[in-house]
Structures are given as C-alpha cells and as structure tokens.
C-alpha atoms as a printed R data frame, in Angstrom:
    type eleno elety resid chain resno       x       y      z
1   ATOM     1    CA   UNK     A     1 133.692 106.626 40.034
2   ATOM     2    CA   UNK     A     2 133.279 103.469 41.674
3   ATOM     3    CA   UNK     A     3 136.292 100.490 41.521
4   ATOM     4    CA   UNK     A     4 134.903  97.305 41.794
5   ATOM     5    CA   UNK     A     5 137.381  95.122 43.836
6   ATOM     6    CA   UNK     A     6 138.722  92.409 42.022
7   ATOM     7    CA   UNK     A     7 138.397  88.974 43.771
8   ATOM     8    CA   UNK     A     8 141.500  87.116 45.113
9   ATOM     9    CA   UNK     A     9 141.379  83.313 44.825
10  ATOM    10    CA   UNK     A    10 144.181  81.136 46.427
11  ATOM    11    CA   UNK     A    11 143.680  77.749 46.851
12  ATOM    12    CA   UNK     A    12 143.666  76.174 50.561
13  ATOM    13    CA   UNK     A    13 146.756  73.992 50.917
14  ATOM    14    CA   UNK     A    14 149.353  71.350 53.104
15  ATOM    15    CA   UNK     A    15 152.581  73.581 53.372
16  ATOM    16    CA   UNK     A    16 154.344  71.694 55.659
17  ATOM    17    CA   UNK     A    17 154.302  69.469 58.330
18  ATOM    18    CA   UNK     A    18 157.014  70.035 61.595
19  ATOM    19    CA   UNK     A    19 158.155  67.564 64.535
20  ATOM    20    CA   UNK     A    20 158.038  69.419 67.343
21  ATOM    21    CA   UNK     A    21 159.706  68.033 70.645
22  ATOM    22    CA   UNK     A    22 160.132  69.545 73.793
23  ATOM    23    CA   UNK     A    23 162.406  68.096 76.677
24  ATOM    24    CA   UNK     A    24 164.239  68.827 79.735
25  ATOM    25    CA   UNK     A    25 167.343  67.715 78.767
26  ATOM    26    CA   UNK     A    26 169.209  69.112 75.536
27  ATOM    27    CA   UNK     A    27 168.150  67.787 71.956
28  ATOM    28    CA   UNK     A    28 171.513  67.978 70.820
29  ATOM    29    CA   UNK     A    29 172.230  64.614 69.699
30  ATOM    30    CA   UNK     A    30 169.194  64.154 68.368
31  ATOM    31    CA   UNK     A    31 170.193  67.003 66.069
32  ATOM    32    CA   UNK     A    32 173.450  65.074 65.120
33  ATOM    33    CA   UNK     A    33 171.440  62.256 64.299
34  ATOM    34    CA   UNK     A    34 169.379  63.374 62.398
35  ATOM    35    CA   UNK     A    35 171.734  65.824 60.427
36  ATOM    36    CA   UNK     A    36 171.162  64.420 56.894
37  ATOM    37    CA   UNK     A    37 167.715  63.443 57.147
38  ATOM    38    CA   UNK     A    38 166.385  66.685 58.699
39  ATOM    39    CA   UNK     A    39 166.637  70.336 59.288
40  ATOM    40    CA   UNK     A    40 166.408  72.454 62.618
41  ATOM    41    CA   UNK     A    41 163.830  74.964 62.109
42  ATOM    42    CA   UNK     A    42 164.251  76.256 66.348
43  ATOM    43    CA   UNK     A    43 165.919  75.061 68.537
44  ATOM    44    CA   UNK     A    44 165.951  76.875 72.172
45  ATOM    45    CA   UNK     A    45 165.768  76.657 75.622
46  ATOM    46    CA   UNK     A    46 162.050  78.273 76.591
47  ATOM    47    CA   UNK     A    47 160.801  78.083 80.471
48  ATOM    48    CA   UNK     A    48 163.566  76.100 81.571
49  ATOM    49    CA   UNK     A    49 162.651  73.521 78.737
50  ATOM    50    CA   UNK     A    50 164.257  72.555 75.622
51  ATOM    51    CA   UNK     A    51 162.299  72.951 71.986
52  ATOM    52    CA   UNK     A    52 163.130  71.381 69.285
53  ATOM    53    CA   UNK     A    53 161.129  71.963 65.450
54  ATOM    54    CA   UNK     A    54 162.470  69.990 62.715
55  ATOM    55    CA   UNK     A    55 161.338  69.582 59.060
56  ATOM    56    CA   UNK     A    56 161.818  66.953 56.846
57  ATOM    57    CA   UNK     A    57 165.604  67.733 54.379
58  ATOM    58    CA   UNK     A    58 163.957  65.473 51.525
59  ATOM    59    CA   UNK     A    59 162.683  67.334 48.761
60  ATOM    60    CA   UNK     A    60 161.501  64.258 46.624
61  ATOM    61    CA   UNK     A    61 158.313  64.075 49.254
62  ATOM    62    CA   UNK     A    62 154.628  64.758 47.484
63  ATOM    63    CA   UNK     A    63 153.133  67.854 49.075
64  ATOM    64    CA   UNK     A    64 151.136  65.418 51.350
65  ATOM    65    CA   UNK     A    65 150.539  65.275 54.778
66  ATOM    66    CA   UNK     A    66 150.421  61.423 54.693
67  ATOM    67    CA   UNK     A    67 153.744  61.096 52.975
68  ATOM    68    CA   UNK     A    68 155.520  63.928 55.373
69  ATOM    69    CA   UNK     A    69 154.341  61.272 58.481
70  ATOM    70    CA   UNK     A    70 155.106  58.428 56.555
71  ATOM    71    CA   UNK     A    71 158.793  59.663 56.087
72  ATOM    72    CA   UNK     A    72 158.796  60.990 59.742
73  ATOM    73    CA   UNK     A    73 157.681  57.393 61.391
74  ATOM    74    CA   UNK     A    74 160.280  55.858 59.050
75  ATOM    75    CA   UNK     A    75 163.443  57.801 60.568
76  ATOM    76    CA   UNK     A    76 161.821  57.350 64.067
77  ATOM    77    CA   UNK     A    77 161.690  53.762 63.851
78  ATOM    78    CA   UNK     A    78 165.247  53.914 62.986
79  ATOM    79    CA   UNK     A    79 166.294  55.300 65.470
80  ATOM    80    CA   UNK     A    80 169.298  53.396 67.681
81  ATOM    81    CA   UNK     A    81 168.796  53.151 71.441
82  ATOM    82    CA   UNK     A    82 170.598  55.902 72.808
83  ATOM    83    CA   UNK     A    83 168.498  58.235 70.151
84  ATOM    84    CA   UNK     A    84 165.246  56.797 71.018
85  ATOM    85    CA   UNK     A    85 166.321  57.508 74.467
86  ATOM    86    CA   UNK     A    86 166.181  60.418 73.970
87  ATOM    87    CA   UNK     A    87 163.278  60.611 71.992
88  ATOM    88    CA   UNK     A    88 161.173  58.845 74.825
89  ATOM    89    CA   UNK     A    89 162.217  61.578 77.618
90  ATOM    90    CA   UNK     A    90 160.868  64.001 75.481
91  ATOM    91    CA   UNK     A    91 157.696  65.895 77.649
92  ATOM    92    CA   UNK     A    92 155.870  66.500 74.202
93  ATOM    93    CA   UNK     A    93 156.529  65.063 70.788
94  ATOM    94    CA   UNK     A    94 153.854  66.440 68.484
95  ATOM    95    CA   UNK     A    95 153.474  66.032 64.468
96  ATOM    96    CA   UNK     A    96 152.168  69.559 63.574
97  ATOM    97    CA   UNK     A    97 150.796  69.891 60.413
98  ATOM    98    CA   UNK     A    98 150.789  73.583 58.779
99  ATOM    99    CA   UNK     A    99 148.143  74.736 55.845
100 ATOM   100    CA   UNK     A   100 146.955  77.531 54.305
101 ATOM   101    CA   UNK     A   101 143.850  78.396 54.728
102 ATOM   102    CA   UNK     A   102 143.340  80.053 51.138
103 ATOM   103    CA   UNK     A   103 141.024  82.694 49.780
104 ATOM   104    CA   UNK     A   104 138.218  82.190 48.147
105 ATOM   105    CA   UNK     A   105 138.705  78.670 46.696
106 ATOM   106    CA   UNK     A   106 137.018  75.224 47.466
107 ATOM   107    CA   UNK     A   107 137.983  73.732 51.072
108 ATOM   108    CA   UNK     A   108 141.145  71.401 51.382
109 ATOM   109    CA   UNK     A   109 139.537  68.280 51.773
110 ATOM   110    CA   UNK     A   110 142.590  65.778 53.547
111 ATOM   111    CA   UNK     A   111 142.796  62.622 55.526
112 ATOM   112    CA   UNK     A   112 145.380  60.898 57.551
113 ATOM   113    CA   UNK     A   113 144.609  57.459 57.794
114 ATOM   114    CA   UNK     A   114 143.398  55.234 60.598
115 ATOM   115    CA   UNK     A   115 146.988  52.674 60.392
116 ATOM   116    CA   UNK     A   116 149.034  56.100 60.450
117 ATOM   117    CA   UNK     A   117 147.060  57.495 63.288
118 ATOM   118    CA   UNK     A   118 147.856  54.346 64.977
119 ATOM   119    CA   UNK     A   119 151.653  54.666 64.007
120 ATOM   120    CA   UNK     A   120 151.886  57.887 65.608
121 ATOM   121    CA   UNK     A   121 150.505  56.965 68.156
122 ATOM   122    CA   UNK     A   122 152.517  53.994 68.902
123 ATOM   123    CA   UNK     A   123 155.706  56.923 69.052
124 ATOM   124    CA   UNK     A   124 153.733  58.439 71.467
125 ATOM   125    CA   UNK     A   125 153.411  61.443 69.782
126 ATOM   126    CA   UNK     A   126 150.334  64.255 69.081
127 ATOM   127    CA   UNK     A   127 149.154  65.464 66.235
128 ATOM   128    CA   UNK     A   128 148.531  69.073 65.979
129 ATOM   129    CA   UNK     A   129 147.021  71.614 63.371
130 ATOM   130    CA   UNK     A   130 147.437  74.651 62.416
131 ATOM   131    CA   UNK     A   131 145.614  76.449 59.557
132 ATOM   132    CA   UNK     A   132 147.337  79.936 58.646
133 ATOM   133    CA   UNK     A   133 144.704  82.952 57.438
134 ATOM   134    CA   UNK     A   134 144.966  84.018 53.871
135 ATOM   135    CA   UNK     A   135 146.815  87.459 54.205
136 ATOM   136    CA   UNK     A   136 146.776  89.340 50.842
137 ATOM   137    CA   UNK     A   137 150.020  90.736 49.344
C-alpha cells in the first residue's frame, strides 16, 4: 500500500529585519540609548570585537522590510552626538534582513527603494540578506 505524500505549502516571507554592529569598543551605551526603542537580541565580545544585534521593540510596524528601515533610519538620525559617536566607530553596521524562504508557494517578490538605499547608505551602513530554508515540522 502506497501513501501518497501530502504537499506542504508555506508561503515565502519578511520575518524580521536586525541591526547588526560590530565595534572595538563596548556598545553599552548605545544599549542604554536605545532601551525603549529597541531590544538586544546578542550582545558579546567575539575575536576581540564587540557585536551588537538589535531588533526593533515596536510592534505597531507592518511586516515590511521598508517600514523596519524606515523606523531604523528614524532612531539613527536621532541620535545625540556622543551616541552617534559611537555609532560612527562602529567597524560594521549592517541592516540584515531575515525571510523565509517557504515551501512550495509563489516567490516573495520585495523591494527596498532607491531614496532608502540612499538613506542607508548615508549611515554608512550594509545591507545584508539572509533567506532561511523551509524546514518541515
């Protein structure tokens, strides 16, 4: 008796989208600073180098990659000068942008805009993706 295998379908997906800074010099006040506006996913010293992954706190954000960046470039340009300081002594400051690959479903069509490409880069910062392989439960 043969089983035919039902197909899995999950849709492909933004699930989040992380500022990742590394330094040489300890992040901790740019943790305080950013206490109410966003979370510490890691922080830890790795090769003699500080790492520092935040997420956005703010749960009234669209799941969009564009609004995530948006939000992001907003707190960044408020930053006061002892935080951006910090900020620009950073060896890497990178926008990484997490998805799910899916199974089985159309592809995740997305776009992140020529003016917010030019934002980011104006912080001097990367973008980098990563697409996570559907694993099934």
């Amino acid at each position: 008796m043969s089983r035919a295998r039902k197909a899995i379908t999950a849709p492909a997906r933004f699930l989040n989208l992380d500022l990742v800074l590394k330094s040489g010099s300890d992040l901790s006040e740019l943790i305080k600073y950013l206490d109410d506006k966003a979370f510490v996913v890691a922080h830890e010293k790795y090769n003699g180098e500080f790492i520092l992954v935040l997420e956005l706190s703010a749960e009234d954000l669209a799941r969009d990659p564009q609004d995530y960046t948006k939000r992001f470039l907003a707190i960044i340009a408020e930053f006061p000068d002892e935080v951006r300081e910090i900020w620009e002594s950073c060896s890497s400051r990178a926008f990484s942008y997490g998805f799910d690959g899916g199974a089985n479903s159309p592809a995740l069509d997305t776009t992140i805009s020529a003016d917010l490409l030019l934002q980011v880069a104006r912080v001097c910062a990367d973008i980098a993706i990563t697409v996570y392989p559907f694993h099934q439960p």
